[in-house]
FIDOLO-350598 format. One record per residue (C-alpha): residue number from 1; chain; x, y, z. Coordinates in nm, 4 decimals, decimal comma. Each point is the difference from the previous one (the first is absolute). Example, Ala and Ser with C-alpha at 12.3 -4.5 7.8 and 13.67 -1.06 7.14 Angstrom:
2
@num=1; cadena=A; xx=1,2300; yy=-0,4500; zz=0,7800 $
@num=2; cadena=A; xx=0,1370; yy=0,3440; zz=-0,0660 $
//
This chain:
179
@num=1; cadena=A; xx=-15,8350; yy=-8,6764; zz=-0,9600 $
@num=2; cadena=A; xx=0,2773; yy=-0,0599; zz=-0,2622 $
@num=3; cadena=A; xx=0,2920; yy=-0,2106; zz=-0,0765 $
@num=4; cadena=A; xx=0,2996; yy=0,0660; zz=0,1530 $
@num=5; cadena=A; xx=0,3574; yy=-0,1450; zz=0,0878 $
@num=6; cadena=A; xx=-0,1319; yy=-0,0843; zz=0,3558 $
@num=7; cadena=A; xx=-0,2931; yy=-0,1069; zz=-0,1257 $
@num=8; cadena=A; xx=0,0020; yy=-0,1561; zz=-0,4063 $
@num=9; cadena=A; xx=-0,3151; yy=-0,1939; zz=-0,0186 $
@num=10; cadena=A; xx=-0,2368; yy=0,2546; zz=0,2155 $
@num=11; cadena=A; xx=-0,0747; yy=-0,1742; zz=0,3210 $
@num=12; cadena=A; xx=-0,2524; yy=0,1947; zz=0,1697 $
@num=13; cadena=A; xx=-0,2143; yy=-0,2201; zz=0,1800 $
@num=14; cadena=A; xx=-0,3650; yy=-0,0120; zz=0,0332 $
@num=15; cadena=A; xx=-0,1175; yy=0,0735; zz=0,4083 $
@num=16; cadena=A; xx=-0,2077; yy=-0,3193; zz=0,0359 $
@num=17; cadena=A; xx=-0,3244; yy=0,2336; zz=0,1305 $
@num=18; cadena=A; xx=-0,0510; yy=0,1607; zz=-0,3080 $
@num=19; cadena=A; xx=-0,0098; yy=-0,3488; zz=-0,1784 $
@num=20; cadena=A; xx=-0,2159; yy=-0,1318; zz=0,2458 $
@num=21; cadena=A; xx=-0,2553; yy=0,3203; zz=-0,0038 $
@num=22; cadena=A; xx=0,0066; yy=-0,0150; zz=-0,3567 $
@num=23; cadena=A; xx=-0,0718; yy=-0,3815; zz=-0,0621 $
@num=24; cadena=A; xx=-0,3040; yy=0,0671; zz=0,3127 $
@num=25; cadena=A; xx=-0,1365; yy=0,2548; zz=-0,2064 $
@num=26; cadena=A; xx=0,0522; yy=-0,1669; zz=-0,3830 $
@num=27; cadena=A; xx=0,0197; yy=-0,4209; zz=0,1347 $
@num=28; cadena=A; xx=-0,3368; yy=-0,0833; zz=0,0405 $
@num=29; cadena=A; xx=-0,1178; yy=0,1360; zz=-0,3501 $
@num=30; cadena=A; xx=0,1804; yy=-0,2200; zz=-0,1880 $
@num=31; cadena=A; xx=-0,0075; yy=-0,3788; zz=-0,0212 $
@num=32; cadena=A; xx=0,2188; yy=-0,2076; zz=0,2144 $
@num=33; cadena=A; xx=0,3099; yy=-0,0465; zz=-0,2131 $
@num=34; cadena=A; xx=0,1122; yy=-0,3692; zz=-0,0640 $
@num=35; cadena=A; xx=0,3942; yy=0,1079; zz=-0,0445 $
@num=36; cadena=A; xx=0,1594; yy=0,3470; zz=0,1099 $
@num=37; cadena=A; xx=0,3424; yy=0,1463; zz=-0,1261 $
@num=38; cadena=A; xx=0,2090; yy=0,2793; zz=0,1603 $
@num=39; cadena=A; xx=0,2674; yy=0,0335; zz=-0,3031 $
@num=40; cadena=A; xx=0,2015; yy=0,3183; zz=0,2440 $
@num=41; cadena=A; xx=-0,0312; yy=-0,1433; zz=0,3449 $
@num=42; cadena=A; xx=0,3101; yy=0,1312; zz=0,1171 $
@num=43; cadena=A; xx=-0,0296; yy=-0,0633; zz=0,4236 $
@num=44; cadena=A; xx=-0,3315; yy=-0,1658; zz=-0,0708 $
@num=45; cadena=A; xx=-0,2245; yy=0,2803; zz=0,1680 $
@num=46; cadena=A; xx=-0,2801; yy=-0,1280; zz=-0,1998 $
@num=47; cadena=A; xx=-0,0171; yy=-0,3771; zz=0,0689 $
@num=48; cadena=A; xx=-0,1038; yy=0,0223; zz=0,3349 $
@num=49; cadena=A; xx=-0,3100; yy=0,2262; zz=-0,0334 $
@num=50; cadena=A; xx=-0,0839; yy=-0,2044; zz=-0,3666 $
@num=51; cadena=A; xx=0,0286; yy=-0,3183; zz=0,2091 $
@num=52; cadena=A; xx=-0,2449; yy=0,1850; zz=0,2995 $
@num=53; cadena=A; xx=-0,2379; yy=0,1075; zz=-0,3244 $
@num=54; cadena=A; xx=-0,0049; yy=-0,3523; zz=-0,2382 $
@num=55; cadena=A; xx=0,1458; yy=-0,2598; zz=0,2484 $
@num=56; cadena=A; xx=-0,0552; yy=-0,2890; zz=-0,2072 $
@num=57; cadena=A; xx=0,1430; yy=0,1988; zz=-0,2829 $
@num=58; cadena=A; xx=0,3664; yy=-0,1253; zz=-0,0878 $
@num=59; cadena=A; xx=0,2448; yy=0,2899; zz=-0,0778 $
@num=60; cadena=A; xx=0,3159; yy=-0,0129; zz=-0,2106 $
@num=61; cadena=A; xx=0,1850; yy=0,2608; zz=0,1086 $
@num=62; cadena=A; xx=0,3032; yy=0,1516; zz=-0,2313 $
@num=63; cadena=A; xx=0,2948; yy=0,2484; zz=0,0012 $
@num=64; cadena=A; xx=0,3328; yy=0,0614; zz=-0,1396 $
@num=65; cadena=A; xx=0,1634; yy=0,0479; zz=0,3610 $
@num=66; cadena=A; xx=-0,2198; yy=-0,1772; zz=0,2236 $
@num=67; cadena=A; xx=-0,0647; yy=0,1313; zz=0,3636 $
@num=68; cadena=A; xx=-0,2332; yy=-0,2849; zz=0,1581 $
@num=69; cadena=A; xx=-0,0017; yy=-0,3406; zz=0,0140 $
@num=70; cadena=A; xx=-0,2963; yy=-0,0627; zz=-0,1818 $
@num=71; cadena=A; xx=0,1537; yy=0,2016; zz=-0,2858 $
@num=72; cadena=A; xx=0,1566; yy=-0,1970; zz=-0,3132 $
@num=73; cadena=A; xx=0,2653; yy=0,1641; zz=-0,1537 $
@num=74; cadena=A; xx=-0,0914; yy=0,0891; zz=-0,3400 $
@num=75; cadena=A; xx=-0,0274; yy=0,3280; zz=-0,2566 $
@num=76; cadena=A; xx=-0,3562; yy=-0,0214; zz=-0,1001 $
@num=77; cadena=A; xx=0,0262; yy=0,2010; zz=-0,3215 $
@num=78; cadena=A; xx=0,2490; yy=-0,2249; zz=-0,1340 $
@num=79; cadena=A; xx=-0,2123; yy=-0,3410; zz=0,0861 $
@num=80; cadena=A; xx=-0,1320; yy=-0,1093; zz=-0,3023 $
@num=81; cadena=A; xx=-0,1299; yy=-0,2917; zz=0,1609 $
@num=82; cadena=A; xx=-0,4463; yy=-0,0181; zz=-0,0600 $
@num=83; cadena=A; xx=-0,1772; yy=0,0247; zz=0,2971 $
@num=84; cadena=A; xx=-0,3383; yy=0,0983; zz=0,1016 $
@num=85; cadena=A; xx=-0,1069; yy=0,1973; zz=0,2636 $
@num=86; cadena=A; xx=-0,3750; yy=0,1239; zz=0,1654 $
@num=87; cadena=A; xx=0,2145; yy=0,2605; zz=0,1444 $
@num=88; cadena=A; xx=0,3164; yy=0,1631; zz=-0,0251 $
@num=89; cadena=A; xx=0,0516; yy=0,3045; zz=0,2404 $
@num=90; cadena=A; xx=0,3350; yy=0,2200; zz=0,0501 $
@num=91; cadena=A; xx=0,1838; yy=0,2835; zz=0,1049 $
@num=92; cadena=A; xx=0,2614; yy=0,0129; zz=-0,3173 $
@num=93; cadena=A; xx=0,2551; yy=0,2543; zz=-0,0227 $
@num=94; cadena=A; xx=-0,1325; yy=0,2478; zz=-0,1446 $
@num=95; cadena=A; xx=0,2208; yy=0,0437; zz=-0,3047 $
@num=96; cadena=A; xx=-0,0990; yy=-0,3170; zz=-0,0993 $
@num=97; cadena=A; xx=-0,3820; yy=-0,0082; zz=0,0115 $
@num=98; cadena=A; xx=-0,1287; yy=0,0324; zz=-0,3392 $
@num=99; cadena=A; xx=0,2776; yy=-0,2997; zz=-0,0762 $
@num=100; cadena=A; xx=-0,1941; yy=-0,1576; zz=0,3444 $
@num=101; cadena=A; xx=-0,3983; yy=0,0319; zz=-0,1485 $
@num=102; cadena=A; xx=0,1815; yy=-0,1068; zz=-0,3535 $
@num=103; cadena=A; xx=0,1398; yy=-0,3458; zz=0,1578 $
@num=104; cadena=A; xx=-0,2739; yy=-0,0476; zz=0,2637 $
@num=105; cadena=A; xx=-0,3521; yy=0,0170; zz=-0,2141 $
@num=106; cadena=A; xx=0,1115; yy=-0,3157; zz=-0,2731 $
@num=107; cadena=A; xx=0,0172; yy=-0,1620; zz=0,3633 $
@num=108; cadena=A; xx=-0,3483; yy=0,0227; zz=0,0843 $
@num=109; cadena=A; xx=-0,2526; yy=-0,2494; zz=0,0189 $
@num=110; cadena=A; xx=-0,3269; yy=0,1186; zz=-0,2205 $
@num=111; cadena=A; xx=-0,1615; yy=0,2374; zz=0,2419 $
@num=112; cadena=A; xx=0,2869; yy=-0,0020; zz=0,2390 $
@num=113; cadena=A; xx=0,1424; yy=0,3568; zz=0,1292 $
@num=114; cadena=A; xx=0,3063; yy=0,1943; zz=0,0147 $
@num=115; cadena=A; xx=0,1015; yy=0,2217; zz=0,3069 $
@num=116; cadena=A; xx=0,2745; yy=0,2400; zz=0,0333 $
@num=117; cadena=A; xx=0,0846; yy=0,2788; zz=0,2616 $
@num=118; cadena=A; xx=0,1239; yy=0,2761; zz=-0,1961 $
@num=119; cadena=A; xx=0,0253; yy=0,3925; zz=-0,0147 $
@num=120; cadena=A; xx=-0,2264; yy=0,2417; zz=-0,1307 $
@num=121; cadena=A; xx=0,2288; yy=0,1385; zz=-0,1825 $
@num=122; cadena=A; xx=0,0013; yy=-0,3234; zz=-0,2043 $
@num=123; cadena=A; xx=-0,3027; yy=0,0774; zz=-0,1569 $
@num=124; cadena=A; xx=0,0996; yy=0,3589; zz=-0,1323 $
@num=125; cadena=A; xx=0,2882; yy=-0,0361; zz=-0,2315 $
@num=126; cadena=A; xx=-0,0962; yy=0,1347; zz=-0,3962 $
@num=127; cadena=A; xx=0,2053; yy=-0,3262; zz=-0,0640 $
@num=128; cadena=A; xx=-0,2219; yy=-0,2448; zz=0,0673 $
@num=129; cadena=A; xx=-0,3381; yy=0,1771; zz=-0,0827 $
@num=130; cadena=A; xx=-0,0462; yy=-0,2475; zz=-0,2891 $
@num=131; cadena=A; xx=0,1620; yy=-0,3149; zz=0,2394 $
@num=132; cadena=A; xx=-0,2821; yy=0,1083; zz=0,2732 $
@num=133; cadena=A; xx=-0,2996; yy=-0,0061; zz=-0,3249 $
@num=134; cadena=A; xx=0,1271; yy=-0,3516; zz=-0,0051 $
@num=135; cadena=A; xx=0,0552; yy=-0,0967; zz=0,3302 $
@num=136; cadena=A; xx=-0,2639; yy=0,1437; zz=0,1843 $
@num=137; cadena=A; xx=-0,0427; yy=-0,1140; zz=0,3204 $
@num=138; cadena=A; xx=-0,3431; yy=-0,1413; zz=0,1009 $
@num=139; cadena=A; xx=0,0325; yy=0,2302; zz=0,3592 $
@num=140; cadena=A; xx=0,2317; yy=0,2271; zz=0,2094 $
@num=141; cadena=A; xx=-0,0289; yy=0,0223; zz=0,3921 $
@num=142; cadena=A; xx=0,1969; yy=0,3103; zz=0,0556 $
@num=143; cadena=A; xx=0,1303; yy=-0,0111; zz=0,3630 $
@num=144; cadena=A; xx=-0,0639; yy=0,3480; zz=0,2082 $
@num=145; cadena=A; xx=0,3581; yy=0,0015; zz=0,1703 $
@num=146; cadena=A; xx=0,3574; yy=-0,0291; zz=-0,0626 $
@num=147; cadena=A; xx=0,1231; yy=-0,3222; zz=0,0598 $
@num=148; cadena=A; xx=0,3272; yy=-0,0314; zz=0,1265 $
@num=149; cadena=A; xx=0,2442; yy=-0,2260; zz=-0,1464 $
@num=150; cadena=A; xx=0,2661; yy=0,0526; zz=0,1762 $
@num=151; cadena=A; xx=0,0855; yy=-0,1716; zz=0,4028 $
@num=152; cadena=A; xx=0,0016; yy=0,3472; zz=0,1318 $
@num=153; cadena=A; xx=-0,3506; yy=0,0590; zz=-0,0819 $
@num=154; cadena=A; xx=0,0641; yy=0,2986; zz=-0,1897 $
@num=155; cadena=A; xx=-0,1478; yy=0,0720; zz=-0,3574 $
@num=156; cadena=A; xx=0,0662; yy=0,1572; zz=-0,3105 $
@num=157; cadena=A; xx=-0,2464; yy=0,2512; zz=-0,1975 $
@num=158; cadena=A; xx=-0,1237; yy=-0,3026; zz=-0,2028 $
@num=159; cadena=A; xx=-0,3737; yy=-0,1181; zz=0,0166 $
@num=160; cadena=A; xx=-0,0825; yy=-0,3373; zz=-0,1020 $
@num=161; cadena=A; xx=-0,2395; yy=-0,2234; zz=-0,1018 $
@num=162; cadena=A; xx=-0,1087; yy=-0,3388; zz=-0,0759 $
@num=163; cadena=A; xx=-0,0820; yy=-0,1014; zz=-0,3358 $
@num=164; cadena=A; xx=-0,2232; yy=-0,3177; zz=-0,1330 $
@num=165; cadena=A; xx=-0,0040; yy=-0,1410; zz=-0,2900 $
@num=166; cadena=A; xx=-0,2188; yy=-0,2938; zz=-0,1354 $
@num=167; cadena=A; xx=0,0797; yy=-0,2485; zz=-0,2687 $
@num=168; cadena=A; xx=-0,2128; yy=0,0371; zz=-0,3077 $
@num=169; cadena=A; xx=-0,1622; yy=0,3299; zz=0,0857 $
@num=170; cadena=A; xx=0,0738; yy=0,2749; zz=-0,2620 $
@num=171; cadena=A; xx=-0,1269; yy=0,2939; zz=0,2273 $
@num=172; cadena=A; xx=0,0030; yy=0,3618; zz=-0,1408 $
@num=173; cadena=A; xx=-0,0750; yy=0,1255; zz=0,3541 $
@num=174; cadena=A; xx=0,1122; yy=-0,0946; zz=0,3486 $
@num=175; cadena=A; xx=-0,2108; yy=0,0106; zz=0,3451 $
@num=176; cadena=A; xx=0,1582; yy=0,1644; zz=0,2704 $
@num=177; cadena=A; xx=0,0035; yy=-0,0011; zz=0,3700 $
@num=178; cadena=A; xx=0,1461; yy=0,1278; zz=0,2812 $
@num=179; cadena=A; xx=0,1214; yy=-0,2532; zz=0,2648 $
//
């Protein structure tokens, strides 16, 4: 997944199964939230299963080219407007995710938790060792396929996983699962 002329703000989106399997597995261990934000929501593949998950839940839903509705047209990492959030959960482009946990965790309400869908190889960059000592996630729930971002069905060699941060929780360790 990259930027490219076809392509310039990496929309790949999310197949609405593996947000729904995830949120099965991860929902009911966590609080209802009060507020939920999707700052990439692109075609809106999450709102639907989010809606199935919290219904009573609103969701502000953002992106910079919006593909749904229910989407409001709007770059999150250049809102500078205060908000706060129980949960904020996302597929981001992937060049952009350390900017994504950067803007999303000031946006938490104490306690509240931070979800995005990214790629292993995320995790493994010499770059961000000292980021990750900082930003460690409170889990990982690797998924055990490829998903496929793509209409066709067809995937790439990347593995991916969601990762969950919580506001206020300085972790020097993460617990992982395996969906």
């Amino acid at each position: 997944m990259a930027v490219t002329p076809e392509n310039p703000h990496e929309f790949y989106e999310t197949p609405p199964h593996a947000i729904a399997e995830f949120l099965r597995e991860w929902g009911p261990r966590i609080a209802r939230p009060r507020r939920i934000l999707e700052p990439c929501a692109g075609a809106g593949a999450f709102i639907e299963p989010l809606r199935v998950m919290w219904p009573c839940a609103p969701i502000d839903a953002f992106d910079i080219e919006p593909r749904h509705p229910d989407v409001q047209q709007r770059d999150a990492l250049m809102d500078d407007e205060p908000a706060a959030y129980d949960l904020i959960i996302t597929n981001p482009a992937f060049s952009l995710a350390q900017a994504m946990v950067s803007y999303c965790l000031p946006r938490l309400t104490k306690g509240g938790r931070l979800v995005l869908l990214l790629p292993d190889g995320f995790m493994h960059s010499q770059g961000r060792v000292g980021w990750w000592r900082e930003h460690m996630p409170e889990a990982r729930y690797a998924i055990p396929y490829r998903i496929s971002f793509t209409k066709d069905g067809k995937t790439d060699m990347r593995d991916c996983s969601w990762y969950i941060w919580r506001e206020g929780l300085q972790a020097d360790h993460y617990r992982g699962y395996l969906l």
